[in-house]
C-alpha positions in Angstrom: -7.4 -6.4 0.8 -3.9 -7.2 0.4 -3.4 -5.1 2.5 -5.9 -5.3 4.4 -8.5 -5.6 2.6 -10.5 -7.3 5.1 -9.4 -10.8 5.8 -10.1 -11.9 2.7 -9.6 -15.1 2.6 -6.3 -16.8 4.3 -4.8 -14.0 3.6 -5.9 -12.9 0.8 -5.8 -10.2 2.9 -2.5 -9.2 1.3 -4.0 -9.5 -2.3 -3.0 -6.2 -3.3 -1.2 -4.8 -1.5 1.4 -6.9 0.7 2.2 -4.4 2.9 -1.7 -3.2 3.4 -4.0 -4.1 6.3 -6.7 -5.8 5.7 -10.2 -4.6 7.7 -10.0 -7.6 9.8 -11.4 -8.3 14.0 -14.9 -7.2 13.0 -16.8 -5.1 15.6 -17.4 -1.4 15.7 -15.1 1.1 14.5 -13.9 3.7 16.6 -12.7 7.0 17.0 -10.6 8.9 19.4 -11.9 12.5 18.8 -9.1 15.2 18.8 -9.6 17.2 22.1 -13.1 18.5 20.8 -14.9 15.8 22.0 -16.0 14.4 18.4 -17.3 11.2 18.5 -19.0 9.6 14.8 -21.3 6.9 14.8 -19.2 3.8 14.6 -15.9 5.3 15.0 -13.9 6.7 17.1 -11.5 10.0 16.9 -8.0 11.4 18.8 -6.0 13.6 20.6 -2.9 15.8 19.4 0.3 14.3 20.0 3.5 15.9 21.4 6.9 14.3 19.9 10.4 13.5 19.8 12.1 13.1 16.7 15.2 13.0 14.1 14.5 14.5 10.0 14.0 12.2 7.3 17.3 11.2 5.7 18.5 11.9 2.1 18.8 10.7 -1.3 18.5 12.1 -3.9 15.9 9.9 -6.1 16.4 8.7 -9.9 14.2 9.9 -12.6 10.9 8.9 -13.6 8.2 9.2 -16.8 4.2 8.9 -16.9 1.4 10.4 -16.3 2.1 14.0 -14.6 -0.5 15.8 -12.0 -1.6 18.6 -12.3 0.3 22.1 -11.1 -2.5 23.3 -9.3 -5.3 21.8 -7.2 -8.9 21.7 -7.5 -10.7 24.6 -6.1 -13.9 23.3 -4.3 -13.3 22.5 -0.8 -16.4 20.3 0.0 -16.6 19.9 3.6 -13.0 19.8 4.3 -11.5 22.7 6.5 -9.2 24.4 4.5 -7.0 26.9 5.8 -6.5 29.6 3.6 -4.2 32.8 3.9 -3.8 35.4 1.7 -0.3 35.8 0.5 2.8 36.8 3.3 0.3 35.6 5.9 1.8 32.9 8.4 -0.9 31.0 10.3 0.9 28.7 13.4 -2.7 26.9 13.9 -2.3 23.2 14.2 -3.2 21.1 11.0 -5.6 18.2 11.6 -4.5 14.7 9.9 -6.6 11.3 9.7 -4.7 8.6 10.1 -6.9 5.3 9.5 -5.6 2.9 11.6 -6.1 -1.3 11.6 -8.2 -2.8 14.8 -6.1 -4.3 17.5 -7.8 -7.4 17.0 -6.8 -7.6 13.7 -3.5 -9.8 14.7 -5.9 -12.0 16.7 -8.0 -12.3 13.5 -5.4 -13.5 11.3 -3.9 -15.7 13.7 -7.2 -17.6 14.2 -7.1 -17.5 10.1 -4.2 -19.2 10.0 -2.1 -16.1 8.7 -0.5 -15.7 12.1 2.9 -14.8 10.4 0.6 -11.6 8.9 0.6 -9.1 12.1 -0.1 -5.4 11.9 1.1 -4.7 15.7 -0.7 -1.9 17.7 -1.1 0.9 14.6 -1.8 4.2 16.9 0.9 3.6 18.4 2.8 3.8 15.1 1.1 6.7 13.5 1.9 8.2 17.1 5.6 7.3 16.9 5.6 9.6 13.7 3.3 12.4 14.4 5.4 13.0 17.6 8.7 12.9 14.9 7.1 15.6 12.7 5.9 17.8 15.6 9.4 17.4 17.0 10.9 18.9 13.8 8.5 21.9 13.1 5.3 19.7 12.6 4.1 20.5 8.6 5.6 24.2 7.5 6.1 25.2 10.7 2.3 24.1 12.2 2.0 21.1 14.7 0.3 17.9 13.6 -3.1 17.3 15.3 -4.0 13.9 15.0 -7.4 12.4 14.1 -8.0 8.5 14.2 -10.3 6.4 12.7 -10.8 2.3 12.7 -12.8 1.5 9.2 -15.9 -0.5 10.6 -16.1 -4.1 10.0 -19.4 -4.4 10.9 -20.2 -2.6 7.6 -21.6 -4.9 4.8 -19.0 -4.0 2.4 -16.3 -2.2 2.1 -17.5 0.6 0.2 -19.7 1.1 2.7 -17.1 1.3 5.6 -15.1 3.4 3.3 -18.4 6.4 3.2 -18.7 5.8 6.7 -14.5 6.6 6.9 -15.1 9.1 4.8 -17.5 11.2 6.8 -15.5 10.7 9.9 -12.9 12.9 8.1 -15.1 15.0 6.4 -17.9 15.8 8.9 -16.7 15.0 12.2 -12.3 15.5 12.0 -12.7 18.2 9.3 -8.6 17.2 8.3 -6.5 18.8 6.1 -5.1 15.2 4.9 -5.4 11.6 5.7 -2.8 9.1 5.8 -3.9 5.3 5.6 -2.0 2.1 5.7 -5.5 0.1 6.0 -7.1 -1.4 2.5 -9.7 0.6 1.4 -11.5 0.6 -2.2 -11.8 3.4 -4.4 -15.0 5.1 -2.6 -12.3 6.5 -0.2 -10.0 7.9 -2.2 -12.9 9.7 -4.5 -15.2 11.0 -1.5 -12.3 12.4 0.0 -11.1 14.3 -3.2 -14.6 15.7 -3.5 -13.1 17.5 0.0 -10.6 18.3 -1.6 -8.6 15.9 1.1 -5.6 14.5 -0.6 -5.0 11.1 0.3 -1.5 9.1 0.8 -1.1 5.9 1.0 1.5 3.7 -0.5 -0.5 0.5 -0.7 -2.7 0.8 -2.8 -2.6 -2.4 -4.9 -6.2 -2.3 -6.5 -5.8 1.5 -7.8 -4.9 2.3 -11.4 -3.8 5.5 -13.6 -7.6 5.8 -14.6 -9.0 6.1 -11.0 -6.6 8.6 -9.7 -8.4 12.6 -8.9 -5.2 14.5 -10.0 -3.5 16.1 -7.2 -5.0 14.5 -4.8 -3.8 10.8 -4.1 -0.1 10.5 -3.3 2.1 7.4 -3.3 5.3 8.6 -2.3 6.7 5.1 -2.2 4.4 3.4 -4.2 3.5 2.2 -7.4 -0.2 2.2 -9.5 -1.1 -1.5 -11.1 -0.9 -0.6 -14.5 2.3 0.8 -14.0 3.7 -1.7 -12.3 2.5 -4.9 -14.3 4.5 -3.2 -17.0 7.2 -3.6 -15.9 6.3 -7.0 -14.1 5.7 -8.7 -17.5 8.9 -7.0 -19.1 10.4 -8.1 -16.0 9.3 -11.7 -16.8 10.3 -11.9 -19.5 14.1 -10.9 -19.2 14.4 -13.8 -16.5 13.1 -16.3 -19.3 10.2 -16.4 -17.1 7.9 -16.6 -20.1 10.0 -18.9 -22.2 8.4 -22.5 -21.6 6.0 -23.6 -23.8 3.4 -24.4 -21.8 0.1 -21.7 -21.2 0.2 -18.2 -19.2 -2.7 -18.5 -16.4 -4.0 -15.2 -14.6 -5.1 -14.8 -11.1 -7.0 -11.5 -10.2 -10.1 -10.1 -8.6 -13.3 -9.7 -10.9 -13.7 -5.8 -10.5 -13.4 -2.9 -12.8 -9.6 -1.8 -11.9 -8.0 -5.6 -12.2 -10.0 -6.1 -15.3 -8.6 -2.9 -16.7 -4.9 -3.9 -16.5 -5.7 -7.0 -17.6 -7.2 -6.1 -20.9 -5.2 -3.1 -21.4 -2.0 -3.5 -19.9 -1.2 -7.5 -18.8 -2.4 -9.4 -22.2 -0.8 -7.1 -24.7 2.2 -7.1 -23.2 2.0 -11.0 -22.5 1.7 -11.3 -26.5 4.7 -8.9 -27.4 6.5 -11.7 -25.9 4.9 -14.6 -28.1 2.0 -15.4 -25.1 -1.4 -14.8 -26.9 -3.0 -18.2 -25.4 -3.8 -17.4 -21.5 -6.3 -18.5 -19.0 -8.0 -15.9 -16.9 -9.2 -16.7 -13.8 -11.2 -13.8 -12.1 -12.7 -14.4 -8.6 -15.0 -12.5 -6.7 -13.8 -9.8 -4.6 -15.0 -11.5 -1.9 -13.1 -13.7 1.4 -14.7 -17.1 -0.2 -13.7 -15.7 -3.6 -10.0 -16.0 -2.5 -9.8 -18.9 -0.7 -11.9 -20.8 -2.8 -9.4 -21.7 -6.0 -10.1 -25.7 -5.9 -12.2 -24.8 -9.4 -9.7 -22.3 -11.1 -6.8 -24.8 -10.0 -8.3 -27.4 -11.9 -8.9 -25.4 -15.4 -5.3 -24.1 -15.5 -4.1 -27.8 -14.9 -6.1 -29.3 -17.9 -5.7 -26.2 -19.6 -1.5 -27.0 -19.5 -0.6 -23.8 -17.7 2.4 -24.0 -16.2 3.1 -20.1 -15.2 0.7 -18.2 -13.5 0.5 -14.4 -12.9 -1.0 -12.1 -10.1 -2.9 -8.7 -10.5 -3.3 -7.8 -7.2 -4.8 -11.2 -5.8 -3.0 -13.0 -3.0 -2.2 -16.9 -4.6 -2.1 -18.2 -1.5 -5.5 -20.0 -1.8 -4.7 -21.2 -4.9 -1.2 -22.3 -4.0 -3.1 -24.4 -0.6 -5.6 -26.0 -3.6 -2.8 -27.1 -6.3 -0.4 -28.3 -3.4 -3.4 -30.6 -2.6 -4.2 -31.3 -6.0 -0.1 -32.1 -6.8 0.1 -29.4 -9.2 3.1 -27.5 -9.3 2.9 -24.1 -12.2 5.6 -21.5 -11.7 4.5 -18.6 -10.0 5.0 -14.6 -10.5 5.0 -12.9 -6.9 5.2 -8.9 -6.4 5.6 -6.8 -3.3 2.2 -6.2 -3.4 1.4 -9.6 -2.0 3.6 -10.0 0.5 6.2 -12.8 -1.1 7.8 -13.3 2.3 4.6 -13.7 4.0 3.5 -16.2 1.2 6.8 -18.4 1.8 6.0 -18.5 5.3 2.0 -19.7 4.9 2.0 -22.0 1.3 3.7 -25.4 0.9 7.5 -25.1 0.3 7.2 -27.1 -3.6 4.5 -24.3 -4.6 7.3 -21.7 -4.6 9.9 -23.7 -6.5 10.9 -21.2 -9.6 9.2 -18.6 -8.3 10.7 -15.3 -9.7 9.0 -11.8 -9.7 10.1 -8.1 -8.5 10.1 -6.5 -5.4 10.6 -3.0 -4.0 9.6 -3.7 -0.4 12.6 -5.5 1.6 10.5 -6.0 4.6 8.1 -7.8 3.0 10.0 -9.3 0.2 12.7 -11.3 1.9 11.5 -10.7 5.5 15.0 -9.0 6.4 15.0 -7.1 9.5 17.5 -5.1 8.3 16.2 -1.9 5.8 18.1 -1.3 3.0 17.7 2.6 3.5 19.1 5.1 5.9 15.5 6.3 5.9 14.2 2.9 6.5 17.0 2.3 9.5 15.7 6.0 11.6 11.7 4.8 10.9 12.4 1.1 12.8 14.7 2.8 15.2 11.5 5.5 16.4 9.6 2.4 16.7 11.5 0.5 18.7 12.3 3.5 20.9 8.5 3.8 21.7 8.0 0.2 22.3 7.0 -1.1 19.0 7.9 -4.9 18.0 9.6 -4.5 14.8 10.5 -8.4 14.0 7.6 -9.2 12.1 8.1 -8.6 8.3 4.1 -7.0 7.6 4.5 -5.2 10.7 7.7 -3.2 10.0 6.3 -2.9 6.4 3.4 -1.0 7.4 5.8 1.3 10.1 7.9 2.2 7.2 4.6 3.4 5.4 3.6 5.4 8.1 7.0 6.9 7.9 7.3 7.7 4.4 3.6 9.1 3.9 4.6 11.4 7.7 8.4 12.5 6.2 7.0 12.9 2.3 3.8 15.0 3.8 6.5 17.3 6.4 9.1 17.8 3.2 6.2 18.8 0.4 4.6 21.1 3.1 7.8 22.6 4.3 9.1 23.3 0.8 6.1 24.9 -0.2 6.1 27.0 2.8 2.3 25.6 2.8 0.6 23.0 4.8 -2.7 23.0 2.5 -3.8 20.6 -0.3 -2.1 23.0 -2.7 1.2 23.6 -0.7 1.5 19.8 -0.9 1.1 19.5 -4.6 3.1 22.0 -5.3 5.7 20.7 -2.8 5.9 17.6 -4.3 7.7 18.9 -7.2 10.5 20.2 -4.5 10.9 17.1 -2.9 14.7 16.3 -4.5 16.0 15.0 -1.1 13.0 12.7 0.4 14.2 9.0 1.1 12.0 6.3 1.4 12.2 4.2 4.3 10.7 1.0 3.0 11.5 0.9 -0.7 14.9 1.3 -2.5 14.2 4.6 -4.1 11.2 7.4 -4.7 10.6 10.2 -7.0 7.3 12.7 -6.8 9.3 15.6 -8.6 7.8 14.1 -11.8 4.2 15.0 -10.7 3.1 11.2 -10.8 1.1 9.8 -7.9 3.1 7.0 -7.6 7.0 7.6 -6.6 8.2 4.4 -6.7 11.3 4.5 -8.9 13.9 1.4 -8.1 13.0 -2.2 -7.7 14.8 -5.7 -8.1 14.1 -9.3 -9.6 13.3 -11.7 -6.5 13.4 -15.0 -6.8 12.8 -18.8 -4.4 15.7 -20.4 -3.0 15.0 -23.9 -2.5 18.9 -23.9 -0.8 17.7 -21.3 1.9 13.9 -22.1 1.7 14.1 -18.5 1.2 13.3 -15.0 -1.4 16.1 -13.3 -2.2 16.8 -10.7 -4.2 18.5 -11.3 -7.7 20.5 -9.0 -9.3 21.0 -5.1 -9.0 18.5 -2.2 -8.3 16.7 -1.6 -11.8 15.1 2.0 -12.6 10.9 1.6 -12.7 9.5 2.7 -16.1 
């Protein structure tokens, strides 16, 4: 969705996760086995890469609270090839990886959309650029990276379905040690691939919450769960008098079990600690019509007097398109993970006037080609250096994903000593020096999933016609 998500809608694509690729250019998935041959039904797997590459830089992240993961994994292994030693033992044997990687008619897809300014460039060749990095520098704790790639299939008739077929590619056919995705995906992933004990990471996740996280085995190294972060969205809000007009709070978000969740138990309490107990929900299928069509929900808020309106995880663009043509002009509150920059460059101009929200992405926030990190400077530079066109702001978004989940899986593993599913949760603890390459700073020595610790207030600029950021770095609660 959001990211990724399947084109759904314009680009409701980026509904949760603006930096996430949604499942678009339907046709069969593929896979590019890993020199055994392996081919799965509707997918395609890969070869081993052979690399070049510079370590991750370092900073050393601010402190965060929540939630902790476990110390230890859980034991059952499913159908997962786990390497086990006992202790002292040093096994050199290359460590399989999934990487699930957007069609390269996905650009093509949203371009014929009408989201052409939402391109995910040629994603091997990006996971590739990394891999090739890692194996350059000692692969994970001291064992070279064997890469295994898979394209979710859009010919599925959901996503959940794609998401067991994606599953079983990893589990069955690649038998990896981990997977790395930057491709949306529902919850069936993540769960089927914990009962493999396969951690996941992936920093995208917009449509994931604190209640459907397997301990130890999902990891956000940049990222930062919904619940968590409409928080401090609403808190944020609030301090930039966001919430202070009289008129009516409305709410934009998908109708499924997670966006429900933080609304009831996370967005509408908080909403009334600052005086706003009157709010109009509008919850639309999870669906590409669901999305795009808003001309109904457009129309309540309007006669309902809402003049803000608030995201969980659901691209407004379709909604913004319907009120520009029905000359209604609410407030909006944008996050990272829709893709604010992307948003400026699709919706009317006058939709975005007093648009305020927070942002943790640069890339995709203010569409600056420059990162703000060191990190985020090396991951564009590898990219570039193997041919990768890093202009476009969703593009470099999702290159600095791949970089992060690569750099945060080689420091857990080689700080554990341990390129297992324990050695990584146990590593994480040890990671005082990762940097993030496409956020402002990242913490998974607390034990949370989510390691997204710094963000700042963005806000339109009718001057510039442009998002900038307002004010300085704040710590995430």
């Amino acid at each position: 969705m959001p990211r990724r998500l399947a084109l759904v809608g314009l680009a409701a694509l980026l509904a949760a996760c603006g930096t996430t690729v949604p499942q678009a250019g339907r046709g069969p998935a593929r896979q590019v086995a890993g020199g055994d041959g392996l081919t799965a039904p509707q997918t395609r797997a890969s070869t081993p890469s052979s690399g070049l590459s510079s370590a991750p830089g370092g900073r050393t992240p601010g402190s965060v609270s929540g939630g902790a993961l476990p110390t230890s994994s859980p034991v059952s292994a499913g159908n997962a090839q786990v390497t086990t030693t006992a202790p002292g033992t040093v096994t050199t044997a290359p460590v399989k990886v999934g990487f699930v990687v957007a069609s390269n008619s996905t650009d093509a897809a949203f371009k014929a959309a009408g989201v052409g300014a939402l391109q995910v460039g040629d994603q091997m060749a990006q996971a590739r650029a990394v891999i090739d990095d890692l194996n350059a520098h000692g692969g994970l704790a001291g064992r070279r990276i064997q890469p295994f790639f898979h394209t979710p299939d859009s010919s599925s008739s959901s996503y959940e379905e794609a998401d067991q077929v994606t599953c079983a590619a990893f589990t069955q056919d690649g038998h990896v040690a981990f997977v790395i995705s930057t491709v949306a995906h529902t919850q069936v992933l993540h769960a089927c691939l914990a009962k493999a004990h396969i951690p996941l990471l992936d920093d995208g996740l917009g449509l994931y919450d604190t209640k459907v996280v397997v301990p130890g085995l999902l990891f956000m190294p940049s990222g930062w769960l919904l619940d968590r972060l409409m928080r401090d969205e609403i808190d944020a809000l609030a301090r930039m008098g966001f919430l202070s007009d009289p008129g009516k709070v409305g709410v934009l978000l998908y109708d499924i079990p997670t966006s429900q969740r933080v609304l009831h138990d996370t967005v509408l309490p908080r909403l009334a600690h600052y005086g706003k107990t009157q709010v109009d929900v509008a919850a639309s299928p999870f669906t590409t019509e669901g999305a795009s069509n808003q001309q109904a929900n457009v129309l309540k808020f309007r006669n309902d007097g809402v003049t803000r309106v608030i995201q969980i995880a659901f691209s407004p663009i379709g909604f913004m398109v319907a009120a520009e043509s029905q000359a209604y002009h609410p407030r909006y509150a944008l996050d990272s993970n829709v893709g604010p920059d992307t948003i400026r460059q699709t919706v009317p101009a006058a939709q975005l006037n007093g648009m305020v929200g927070v942002g943790w992405v640069p890339s995709s926030d203010t569409g600056s080609a420059t990162p703000v990190t060191a990190a985020g400077r090396r991951c564009l530079a590898l990219m570039r250096k193997t041919g990768q066109d890093t202009t476009n702001s969703t593009t470099a978004s999702l290159m600095e994903e791949f970089c992060d989940a690569g750099w945060f899986l080689q420091a857990a593993t080689d700080a554990a000593h341990d390129a297992t599913a324990q050695g990584l949760l146990g590593g994480a603890r040890l990671t005082h020096g990762f940097a993030s390459a496409s956020s402002f700073a990242a913490d998974m020595t607390t034990g949370r999933p989510d390691g997204l610790s710094g963000y700042r207030d963005i806000a339109y600029s009718g001057g510039c016609s442009c998002i900038q950021y307002v004010g300085p770095v704040r710590t995430a609660a």
